[in-house]
N, C-alpha and C positions, 0 to 999 in steps of 0.2 A: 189937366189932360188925362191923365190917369185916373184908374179907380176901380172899386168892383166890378168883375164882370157877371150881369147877370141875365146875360143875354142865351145862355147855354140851359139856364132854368128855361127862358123863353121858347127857345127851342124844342122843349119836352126832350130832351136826351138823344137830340137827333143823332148822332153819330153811333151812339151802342144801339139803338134803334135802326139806322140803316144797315146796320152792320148781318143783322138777323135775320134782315127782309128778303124771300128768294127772288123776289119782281127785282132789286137794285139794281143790276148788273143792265138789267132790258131796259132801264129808265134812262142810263145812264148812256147805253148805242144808243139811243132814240135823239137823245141833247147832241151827242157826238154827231149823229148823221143831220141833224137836222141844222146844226153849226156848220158843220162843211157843206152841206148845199147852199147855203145863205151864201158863202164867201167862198173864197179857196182853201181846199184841202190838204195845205199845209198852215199847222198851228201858228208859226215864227210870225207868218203875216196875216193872222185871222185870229182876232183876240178874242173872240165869242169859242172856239173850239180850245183854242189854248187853254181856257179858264174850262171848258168841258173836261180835256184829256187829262188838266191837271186835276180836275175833283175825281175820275174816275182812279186817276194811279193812288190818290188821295186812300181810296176806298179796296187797296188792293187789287182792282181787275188785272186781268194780264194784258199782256200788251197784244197779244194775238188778239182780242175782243176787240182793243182797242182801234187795231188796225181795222180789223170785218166792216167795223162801224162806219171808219173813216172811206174805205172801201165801196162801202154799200150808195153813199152818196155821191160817189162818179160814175156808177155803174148804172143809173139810170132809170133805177127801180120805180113801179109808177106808187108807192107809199106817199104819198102826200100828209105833213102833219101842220099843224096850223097851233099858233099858241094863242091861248085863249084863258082868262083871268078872271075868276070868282070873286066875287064878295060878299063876308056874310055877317051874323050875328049869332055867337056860341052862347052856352050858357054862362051867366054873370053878368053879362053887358059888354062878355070880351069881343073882340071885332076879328076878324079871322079873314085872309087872303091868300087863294088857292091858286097856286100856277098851272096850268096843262100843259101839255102837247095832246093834241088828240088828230085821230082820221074821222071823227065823226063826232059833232057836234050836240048832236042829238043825247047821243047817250052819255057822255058824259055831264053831258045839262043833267038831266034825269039820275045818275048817279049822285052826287054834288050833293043838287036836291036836298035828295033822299035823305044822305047822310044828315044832312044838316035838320031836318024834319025832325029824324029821330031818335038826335041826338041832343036836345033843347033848344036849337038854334033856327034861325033862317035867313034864307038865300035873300041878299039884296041885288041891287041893278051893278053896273060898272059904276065904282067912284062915289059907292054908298060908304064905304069906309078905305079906302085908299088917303083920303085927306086927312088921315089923320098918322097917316108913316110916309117917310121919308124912302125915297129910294135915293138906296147907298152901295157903297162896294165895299165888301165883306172880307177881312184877310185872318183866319184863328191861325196862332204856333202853340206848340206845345209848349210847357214850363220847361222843358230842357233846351229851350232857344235860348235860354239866358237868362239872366234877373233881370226886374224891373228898370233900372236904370239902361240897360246895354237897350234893350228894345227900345223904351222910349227912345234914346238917340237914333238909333237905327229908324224910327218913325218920323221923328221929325226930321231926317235929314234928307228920307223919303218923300217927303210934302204930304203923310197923311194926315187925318183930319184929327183924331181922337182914338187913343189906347185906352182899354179896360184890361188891368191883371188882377190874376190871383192864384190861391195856390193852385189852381189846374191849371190852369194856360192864359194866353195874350188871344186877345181880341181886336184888332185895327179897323176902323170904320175911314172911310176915304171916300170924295164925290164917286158919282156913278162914274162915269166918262174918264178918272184919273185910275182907275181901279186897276187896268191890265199895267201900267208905267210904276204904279207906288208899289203894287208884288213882284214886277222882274227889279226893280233896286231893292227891295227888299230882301228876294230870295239870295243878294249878289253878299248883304252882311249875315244872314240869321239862318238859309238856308230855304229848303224846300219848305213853302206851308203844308197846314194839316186841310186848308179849307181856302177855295179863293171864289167868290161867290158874288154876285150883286145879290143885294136884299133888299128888304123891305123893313124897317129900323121905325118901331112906334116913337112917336111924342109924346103921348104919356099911356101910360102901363095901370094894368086895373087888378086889382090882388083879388086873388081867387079862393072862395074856403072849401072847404074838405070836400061838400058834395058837388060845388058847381066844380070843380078841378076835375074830378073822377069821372062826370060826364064828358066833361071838354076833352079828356085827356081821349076817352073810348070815340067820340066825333075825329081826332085827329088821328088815331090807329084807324081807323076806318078809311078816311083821306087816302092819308099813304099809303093804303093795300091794295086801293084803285090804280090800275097802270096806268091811266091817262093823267094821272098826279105827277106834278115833277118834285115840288116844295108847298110846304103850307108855311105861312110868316102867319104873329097871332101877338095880339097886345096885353097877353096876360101875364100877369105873376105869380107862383105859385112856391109857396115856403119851402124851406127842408125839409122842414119837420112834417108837411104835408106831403110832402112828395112822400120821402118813406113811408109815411103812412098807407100811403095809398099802392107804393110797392111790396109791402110784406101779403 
């Protein structure tokens, strides 16, 4: 059940990446208001917002933002967003899956795109590369939740699927549908998570060398600078020793 996580390399550094981004905060109302129009506007009985509010506290916003967000979806506003799902092909043969929210269809088609144009890659249809990851629900803690042994229990006793540790932090992979029940028992032994998420979780992973990485990596900064971006999932691997490389 255990084992390295290297799902955080998969990620491309999402977390000190979002952290940077001035757009996060607006991405993040967007999921919030658009969670509570779906359901009710309170988190306790709406597990789609609860999993929003907690990624958003996750991410430091304050809770005033929080509330605006929550706010904005009983108040009637005619915003309409609609979630809508890309798939493509990066450079390498990596396969790469783009979430939105968008108010317009149009343009963020033709963003997408672009990006993907020209960045080595191209735009497939729905379900051109989706068959080849799993949608899963996503739980990271930090390595100060405890050592390897305390989590694992604390996972399994959760009913999740599969833990990845190492020295930066626990990873918990859990069905889609079990995902809000295995992080409230979870939060009750190890505490608040860092990350509570459904994902998108490849089958098999395709290692990436120095110059297809460098492109893939500039296609996924591009993604996420797009406000109609919520998340990118992507089936690639990319070394240490290449990452730094391509960070200095």
């Amino acid at each position: 059940m255990a084992g390295h996580s290297k799902f955080k390399n998969i990620m491309h550094r999402k977390g000190a990446q979002d952290k940077k981004r001035s757009n996060l905060f607006s991405k993040l109302s967007r999921e919030i208001t658009v969670a509570a129009k779906m359901g009710t506007p309170d988190p306790d009985m709406n597990p789609r917002l609860r999993l929003a509010v907690n990624t958003a506290k996750a991410q430091s916003m304050p809770k005033d933002n929080i509330q605006r967000a929550i706010d904005k979806a009983t108040a009637g506003d005619d915003e309409n967003y609609e979630e809508v799902r890309y798939e493509g092909y990066g450079p390498g043969g990596s396969a790469i899956i783009v979430e939105t929210l968008t108010d317009n269809r149009n343009r963020t088609a033709t963003a997408v795109r672009t990006a993907f144009s020209k960045h080595g890659g191209n735009l497939g249809t729905e379900g051109s590369v989706a068959h080849g990851f799993e949608r899963k629900g996503l739980i990271e803690y930090p390595a100060s939740a405890g050592d390897e042994e305390k989590v694992l229990e604390a996972v399994m006793e959760a009913g999740a699927d599969d833990l990845e540790s190492d020295e930066t932090g626990h990873t918990i992979w859990t069905e889609a549908d079990a995902l809000h029940q295995v992080a409230s028992d979870l939060e009750k032994t190890l505490g608040e998570a860092e990350n509570v998420k459904l994902a998108w979780k490849p089958n098999i992973t395709v290692e990436m060398d120095e110059k297809g990485a460098g492109t893939l990596l500039k296609l996924i900064d591009v993604l996420d600078d797009d406000d109609d971006v919520q998340t990118v999932w992507g089936n690639y691997e990319i070394s240490d020793e290449i990452m730094e490389r391509l960070e200095d």
